[in-house]
C-alpha positions as CSV (number, residue, x, y, z in Angstrom):
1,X,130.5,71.3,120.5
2,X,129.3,74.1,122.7
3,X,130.9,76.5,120.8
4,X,129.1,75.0,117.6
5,X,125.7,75.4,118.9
6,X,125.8,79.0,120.5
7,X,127.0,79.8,117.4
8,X,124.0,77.8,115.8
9,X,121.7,78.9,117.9
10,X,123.0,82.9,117.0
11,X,122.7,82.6,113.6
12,X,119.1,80.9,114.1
13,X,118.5,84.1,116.1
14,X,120.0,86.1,113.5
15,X,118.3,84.8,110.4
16,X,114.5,85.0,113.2
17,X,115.3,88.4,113.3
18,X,116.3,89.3,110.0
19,X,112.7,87.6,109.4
20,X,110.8,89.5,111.9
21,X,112.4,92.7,110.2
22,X,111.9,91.8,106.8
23,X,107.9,90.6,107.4
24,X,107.3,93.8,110.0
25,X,108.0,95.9,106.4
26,X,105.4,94.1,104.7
27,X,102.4,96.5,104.1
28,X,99.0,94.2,102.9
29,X,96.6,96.0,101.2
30,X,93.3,94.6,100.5
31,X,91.6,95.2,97.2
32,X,88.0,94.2,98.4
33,X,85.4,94.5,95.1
34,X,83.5,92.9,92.7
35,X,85.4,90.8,90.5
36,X,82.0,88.9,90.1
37,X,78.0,90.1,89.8
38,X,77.0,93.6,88.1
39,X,79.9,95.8,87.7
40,X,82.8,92.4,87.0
41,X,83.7,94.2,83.9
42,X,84.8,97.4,85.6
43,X,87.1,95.6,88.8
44,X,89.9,94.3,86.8
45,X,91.3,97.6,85.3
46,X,90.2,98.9,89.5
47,X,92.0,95.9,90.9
48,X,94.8,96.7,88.3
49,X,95.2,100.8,89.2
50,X,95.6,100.2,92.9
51,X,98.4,97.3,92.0
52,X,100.0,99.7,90.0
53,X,100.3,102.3,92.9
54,X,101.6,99.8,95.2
55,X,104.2,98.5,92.5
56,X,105.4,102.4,92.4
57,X,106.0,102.5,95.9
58,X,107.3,99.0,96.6
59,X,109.8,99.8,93.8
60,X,110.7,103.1,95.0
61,X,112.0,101.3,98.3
62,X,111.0,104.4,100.2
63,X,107.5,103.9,102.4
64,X,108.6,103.3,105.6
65,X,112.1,102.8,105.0
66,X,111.8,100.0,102.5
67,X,108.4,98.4,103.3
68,X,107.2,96.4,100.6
69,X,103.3,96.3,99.5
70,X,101.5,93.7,98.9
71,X,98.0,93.4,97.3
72,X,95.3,90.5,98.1
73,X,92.1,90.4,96.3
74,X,88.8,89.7,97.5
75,X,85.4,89.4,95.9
76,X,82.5,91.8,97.1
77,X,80.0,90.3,94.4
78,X,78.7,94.0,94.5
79,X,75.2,93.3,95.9
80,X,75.9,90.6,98.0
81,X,76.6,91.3,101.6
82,X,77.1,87.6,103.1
83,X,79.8,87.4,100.5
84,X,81.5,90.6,101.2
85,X,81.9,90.4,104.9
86,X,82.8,86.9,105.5
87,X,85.7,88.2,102.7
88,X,86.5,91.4,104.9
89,X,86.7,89.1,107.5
90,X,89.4,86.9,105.8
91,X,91.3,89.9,104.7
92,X,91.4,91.2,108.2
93,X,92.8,87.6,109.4
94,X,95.4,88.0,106.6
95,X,96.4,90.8,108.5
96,X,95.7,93.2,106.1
97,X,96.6,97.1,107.0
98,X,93.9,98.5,105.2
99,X,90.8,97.8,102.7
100,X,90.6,99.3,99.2
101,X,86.6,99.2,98.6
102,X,83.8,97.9,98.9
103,X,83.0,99.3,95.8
104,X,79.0,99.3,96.0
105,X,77.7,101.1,98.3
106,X,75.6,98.6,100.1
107,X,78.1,96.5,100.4
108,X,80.8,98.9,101.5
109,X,78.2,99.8,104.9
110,X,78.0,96.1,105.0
111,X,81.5,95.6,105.5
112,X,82.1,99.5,107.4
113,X,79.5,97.8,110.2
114,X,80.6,94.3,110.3
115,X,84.0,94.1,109.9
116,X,86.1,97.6,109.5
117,X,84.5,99.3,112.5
118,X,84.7,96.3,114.9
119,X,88.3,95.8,113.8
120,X,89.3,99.2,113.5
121,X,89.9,98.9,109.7
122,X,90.4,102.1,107.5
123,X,88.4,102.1,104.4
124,X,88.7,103.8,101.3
125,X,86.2,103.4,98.6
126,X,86.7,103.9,94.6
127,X,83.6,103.7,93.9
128,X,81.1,103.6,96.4
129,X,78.3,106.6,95.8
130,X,75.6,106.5,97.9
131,X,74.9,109.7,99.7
132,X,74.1,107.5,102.8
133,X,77.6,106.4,103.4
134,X,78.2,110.7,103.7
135,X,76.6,110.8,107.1
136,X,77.2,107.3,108.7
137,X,79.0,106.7,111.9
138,X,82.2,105.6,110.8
139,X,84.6,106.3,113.8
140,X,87.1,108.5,111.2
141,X,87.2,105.2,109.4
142,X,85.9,105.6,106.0
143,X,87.1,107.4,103.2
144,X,86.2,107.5,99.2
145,X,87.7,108.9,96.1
146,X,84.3,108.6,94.0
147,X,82.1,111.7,94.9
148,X,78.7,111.2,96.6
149,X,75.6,110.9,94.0
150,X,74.1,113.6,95.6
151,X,76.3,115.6,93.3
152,X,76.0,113.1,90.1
153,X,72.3,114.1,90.6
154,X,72.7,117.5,90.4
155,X,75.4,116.8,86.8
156,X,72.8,114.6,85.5
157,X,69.9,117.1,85.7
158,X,72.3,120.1,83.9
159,X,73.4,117.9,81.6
160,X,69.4,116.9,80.9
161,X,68.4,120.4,80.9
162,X,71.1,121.2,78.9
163,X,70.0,118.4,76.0
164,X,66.3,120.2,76.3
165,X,64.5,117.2,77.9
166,X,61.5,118.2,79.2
167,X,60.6,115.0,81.5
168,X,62.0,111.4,81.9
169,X,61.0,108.0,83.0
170,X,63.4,106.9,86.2
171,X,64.2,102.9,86.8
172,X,66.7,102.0,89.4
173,X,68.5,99.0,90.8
174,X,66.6,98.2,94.2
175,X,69.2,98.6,96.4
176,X,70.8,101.8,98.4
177,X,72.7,102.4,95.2
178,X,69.7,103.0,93.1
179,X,67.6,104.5,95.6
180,X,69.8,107.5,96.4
181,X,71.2,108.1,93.0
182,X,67.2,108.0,91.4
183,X,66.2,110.2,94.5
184,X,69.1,113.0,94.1
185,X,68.1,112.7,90.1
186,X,64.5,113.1,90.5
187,X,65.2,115.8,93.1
188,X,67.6,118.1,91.2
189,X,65.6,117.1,87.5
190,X,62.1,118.7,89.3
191,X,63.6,121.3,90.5
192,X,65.3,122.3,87.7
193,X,61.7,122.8,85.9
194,X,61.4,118.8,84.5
195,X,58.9,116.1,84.7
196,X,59.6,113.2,86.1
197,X,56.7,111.0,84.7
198,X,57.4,107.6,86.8
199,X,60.0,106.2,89.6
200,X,60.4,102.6,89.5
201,X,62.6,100.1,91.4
202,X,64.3,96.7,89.5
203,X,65.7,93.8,90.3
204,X,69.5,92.3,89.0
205,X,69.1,89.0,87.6
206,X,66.2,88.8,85.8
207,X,65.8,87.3,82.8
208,X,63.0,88.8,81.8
209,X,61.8,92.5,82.3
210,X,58.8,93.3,80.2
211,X,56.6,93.7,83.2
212,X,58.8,96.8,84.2
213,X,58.8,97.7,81.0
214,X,55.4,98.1,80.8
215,X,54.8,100.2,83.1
216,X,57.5,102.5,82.2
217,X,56.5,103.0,78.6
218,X,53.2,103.5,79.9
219,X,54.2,106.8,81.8
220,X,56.1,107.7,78.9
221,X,59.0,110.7,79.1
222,X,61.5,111.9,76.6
223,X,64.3,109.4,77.9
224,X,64.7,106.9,79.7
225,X,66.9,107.2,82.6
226,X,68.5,104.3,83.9
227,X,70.5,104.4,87.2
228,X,71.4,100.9,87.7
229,X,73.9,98.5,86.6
230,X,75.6,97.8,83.1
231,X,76.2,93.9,83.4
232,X,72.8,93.2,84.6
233,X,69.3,94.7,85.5
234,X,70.3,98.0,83.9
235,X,71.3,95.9,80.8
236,X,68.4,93.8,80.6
237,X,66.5,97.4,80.9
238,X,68.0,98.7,78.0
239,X,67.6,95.8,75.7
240,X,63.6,95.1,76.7
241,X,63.3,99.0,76.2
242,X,64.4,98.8,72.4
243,X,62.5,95.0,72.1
244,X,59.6,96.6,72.5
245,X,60.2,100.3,71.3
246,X,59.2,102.1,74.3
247,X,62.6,104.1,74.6
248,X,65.1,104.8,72.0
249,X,67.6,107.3,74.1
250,X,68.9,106.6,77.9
251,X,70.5,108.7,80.2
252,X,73.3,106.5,81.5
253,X,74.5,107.4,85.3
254,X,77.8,106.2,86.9
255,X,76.9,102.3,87.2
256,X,75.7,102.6,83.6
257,X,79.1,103.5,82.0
258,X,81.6,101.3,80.6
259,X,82.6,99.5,77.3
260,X,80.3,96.2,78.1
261,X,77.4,97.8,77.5
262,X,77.8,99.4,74.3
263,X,79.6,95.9,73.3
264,X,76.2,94.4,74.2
265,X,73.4,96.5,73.0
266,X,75.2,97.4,69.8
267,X,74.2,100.4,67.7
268,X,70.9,101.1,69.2
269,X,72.4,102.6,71.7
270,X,74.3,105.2,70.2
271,X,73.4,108.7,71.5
272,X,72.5,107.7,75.0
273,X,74.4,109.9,77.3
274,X,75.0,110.4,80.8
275,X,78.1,111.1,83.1
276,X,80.7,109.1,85.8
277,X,83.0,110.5,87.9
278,X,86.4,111.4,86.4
279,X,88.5,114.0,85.2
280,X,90.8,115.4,82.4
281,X,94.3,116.9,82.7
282,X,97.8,116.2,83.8
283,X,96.7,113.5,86.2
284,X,94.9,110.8,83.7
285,X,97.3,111.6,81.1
286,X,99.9,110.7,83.3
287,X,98.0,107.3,84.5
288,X,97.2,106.4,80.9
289,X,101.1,106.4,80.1
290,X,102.0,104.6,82.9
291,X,99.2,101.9,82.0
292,X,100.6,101.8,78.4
293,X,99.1,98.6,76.9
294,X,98.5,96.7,80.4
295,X,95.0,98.4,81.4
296,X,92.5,101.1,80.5
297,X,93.4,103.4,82.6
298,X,90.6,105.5,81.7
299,X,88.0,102.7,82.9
300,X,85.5,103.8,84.9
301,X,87.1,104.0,88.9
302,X,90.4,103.1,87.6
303,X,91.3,106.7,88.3
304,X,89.7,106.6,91.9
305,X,91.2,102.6,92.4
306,X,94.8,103.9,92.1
307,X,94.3,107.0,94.0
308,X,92.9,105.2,97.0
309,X,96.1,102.9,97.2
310,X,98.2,106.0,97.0
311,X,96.3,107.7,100.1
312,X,96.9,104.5,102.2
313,X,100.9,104.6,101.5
314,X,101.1,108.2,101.7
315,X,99.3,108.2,104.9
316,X,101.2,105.6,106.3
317,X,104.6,107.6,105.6
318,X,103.3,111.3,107.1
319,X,102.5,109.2,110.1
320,X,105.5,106.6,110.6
321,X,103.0,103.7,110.9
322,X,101.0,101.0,108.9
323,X,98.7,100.9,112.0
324,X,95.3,101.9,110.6
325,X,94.9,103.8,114.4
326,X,97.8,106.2,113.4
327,X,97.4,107.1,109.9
328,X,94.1,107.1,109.4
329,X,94.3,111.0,111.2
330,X,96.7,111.9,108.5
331,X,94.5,110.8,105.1
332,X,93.2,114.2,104.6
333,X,96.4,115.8,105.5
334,X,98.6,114.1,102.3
335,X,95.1,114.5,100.4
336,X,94.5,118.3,100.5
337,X,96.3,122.0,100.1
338,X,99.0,123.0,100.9
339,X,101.8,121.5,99.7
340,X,103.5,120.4,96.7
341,X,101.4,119.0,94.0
342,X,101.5,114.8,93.4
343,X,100.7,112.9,90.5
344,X,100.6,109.6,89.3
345,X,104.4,108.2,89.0
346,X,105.5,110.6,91.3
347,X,104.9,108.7,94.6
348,X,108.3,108.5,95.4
349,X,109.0,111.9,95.2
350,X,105.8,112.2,97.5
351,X,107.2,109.7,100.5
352,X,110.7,111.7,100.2
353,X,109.2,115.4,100.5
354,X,107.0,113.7,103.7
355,X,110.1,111.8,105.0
356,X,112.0,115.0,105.0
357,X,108.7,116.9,106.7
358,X,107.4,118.4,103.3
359,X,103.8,119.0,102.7
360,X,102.0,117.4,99.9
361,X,98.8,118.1,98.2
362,X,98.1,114.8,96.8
363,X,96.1,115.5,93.1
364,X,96.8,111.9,91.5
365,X,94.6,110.3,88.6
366,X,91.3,111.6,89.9
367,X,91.8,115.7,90.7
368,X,91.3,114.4,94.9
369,X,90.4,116.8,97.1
370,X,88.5,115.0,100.1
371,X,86.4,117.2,101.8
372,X,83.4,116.9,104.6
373,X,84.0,113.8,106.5
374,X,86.3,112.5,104.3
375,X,84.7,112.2,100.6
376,X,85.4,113.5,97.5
377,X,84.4,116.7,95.8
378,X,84.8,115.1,92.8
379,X,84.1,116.4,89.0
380,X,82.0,114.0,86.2
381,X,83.1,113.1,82.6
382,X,80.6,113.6,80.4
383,X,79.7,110.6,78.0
384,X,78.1,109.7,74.7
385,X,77.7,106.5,73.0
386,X,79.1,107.2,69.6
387,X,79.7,104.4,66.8
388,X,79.2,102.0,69.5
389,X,82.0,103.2,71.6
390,X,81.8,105.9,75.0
391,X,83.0,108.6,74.0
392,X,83.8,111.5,76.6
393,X,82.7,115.2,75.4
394,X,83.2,116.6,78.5
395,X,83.6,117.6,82.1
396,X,81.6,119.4,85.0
């Protein structure tokens, strides 16, 4: 009987050890972002991209010697900052080993502040913009693959110029979003040589904006440039703009682009314009292929979503650890020249050539190259509304 229960009491120790093993190989990844509020139509092809980097590398069995990742989602609400840290918080008591998001920008210093820093939490944003987040104290904690709108002003006013507008009326969502992106427009669009006739704030969730209509068709302008967001304010914008026929034409920033709103306004909107961060080459074609049928790959911050997942896991590997203390150091290392070019699909190849003490420049979906303290530099796909859909004409 003795005999019986050592040997009981081995395997028992066994089998809690073969557990401890197993679960110490489980990476968790949170995908905090807003899967409800302004931008709800953009997250699921984002929430989608970063699953499909952490598939890739769980399948290829080699982060870590055969960790397996595991993604949990969380809802930001975009705009609402109660919502998104009490959900970093949960995420954190999950035990996740890193955060994917926020994804707009006040909400991402919302949850930098109140739960990354105190917890020590690495960060890496899609799609957060906001030219505030470049010079916050973030303790090497915060990373993004969306460049800042400080440079989306600068793209929006060439590609204004270029288009021979002469001055433009400027609404923006009232939050830091809004505020920096109209500010780096208006900046960039005066110095350039245009008018800015008007700068005026809005609120999500209106139902009615005629009152802000007003006042901007009574400043007047060529266009109408609206720098908020596509499922709300910045919609309802747009459609009390061509209710009352003060603006026909709208220059569309990065919160502005994606196939809801041309599905909502309809025709009237074809030959607005504007820009979002994204580029073309060997990097999205090779995302769009591996999407096949499951997601739009080429959805705005899809790109940037499955990039950031890739940085955490590559990280992880160059530094031996899923402790957010030890690879956060090595983020710009896997991220930048020199080394051997990465792609999407090629992640495993990327954790063997870093195993075996290999550099990598990690290029992915997006073109990354993280510079400064840790953002993107970042190109812009140019867009026009065409037959109702976006199409892109270009890049800067």
């Amino acid at each position: 009987m003795k005999k019986m229960l050592m040997a009981t009491t081995a395997a028992a120790l066994l089998a809690t050890n073969a557990f401890a093993a197993g679960h110490a190989k489980e990476v968790k990844l949170g995908i905090l972002i807003g899967f409800t509020g302004p931008i709800e139509s953009l997250t699921g092809p984002m929430a989608a991209g970063a699953e499909l980097a952490m598939k890739e590398v769980t399948d290829s069995g080699m982060l870590l010697d055969g960790a397996t990742v595991t993604p949990i989602r969380a809802d930001t609400g975009c705009i609402d900052n109660g919502l998104s840290t009490s959900n970093g918080e949960r995420l954190i008591a999950e035990g996740v080993n890193g955060l994917i998001g926020g994804d707009c920008s006040g909400v991402t210093g919302a949850i930098l502040q109140n739960v990354a820093i105190p917890n020590g939490m690495v960060m890496i944003s899609p799609s957060a913009t906001s030219p505030g987040l470049t010079t916050v104290e973030d303790n090497g904690l915060f990373f993004r693959t969306a460049p800042s709108d400080a440079r989306e002003g600068e793209v929006m006013a060439e590609v204004l110029m270029d288009r021979g507008v002469k001055s433009i009326a400027l609404t923006y969502t009232n939050n830091d979003y809004g505020k920096g992106l109209a500010d780096a427009i208006e900046s960039n669009f005066k110095a350039a040589g245009g008018e800015v006739t008007i700068v005026a704030a809005h609120e999500d969730g209106k139902a009615d904006y005629s009152a802000e209509m007003g006042a901007l068709a009574s400043a007047g302008g060529d266009i109408l440039v609206v720098a908020g967001y596509l499922d709300q304010g910045g919609l309802g914008i747009i459609n009390a703009a061509l209710d009352t026929g003060a603006f026909d034409t709208f220059g569309l920033p990065g919160g502005m682009i994606g196939d809801s709103l041309p599905a909502n306004v309809g025709a009237p909107l074809d030959g607005s314009y504007g820009q979002i961060a994204g580029s073309g080459g060997e990097g999205i074609e090779k995302l769009t292929a591996m999407a096949g049928d499951a997601f739009d790959a080429t959805s705005p911050y899809t790109p940037e979503s499955y990039d950031a997942a890739a940085l955490f896991m590559l990280a992880m590997q160059a530094a031996g650890s899923m402790d957010p203390a030890e690879y956060a150091g090595k983020i710009l290392d896997v991220a930048n020249a020199p080394g051997e070019k990465i792609y999407p699909g090629e992640l495993a190849k990327a954790l063997e050539l870093i195993k075996a003490g290999t550099d990598i420049d990690y290029v992915g979906a997006s073109a990354v190259e993280l510079i400064g303290p840790g953002e993107s530099a970042g190109t812009y796909r140019l867009i026009e509304v065409k037959d109702g859909k976006n199409e892109t004409i270009g890049f800067k």
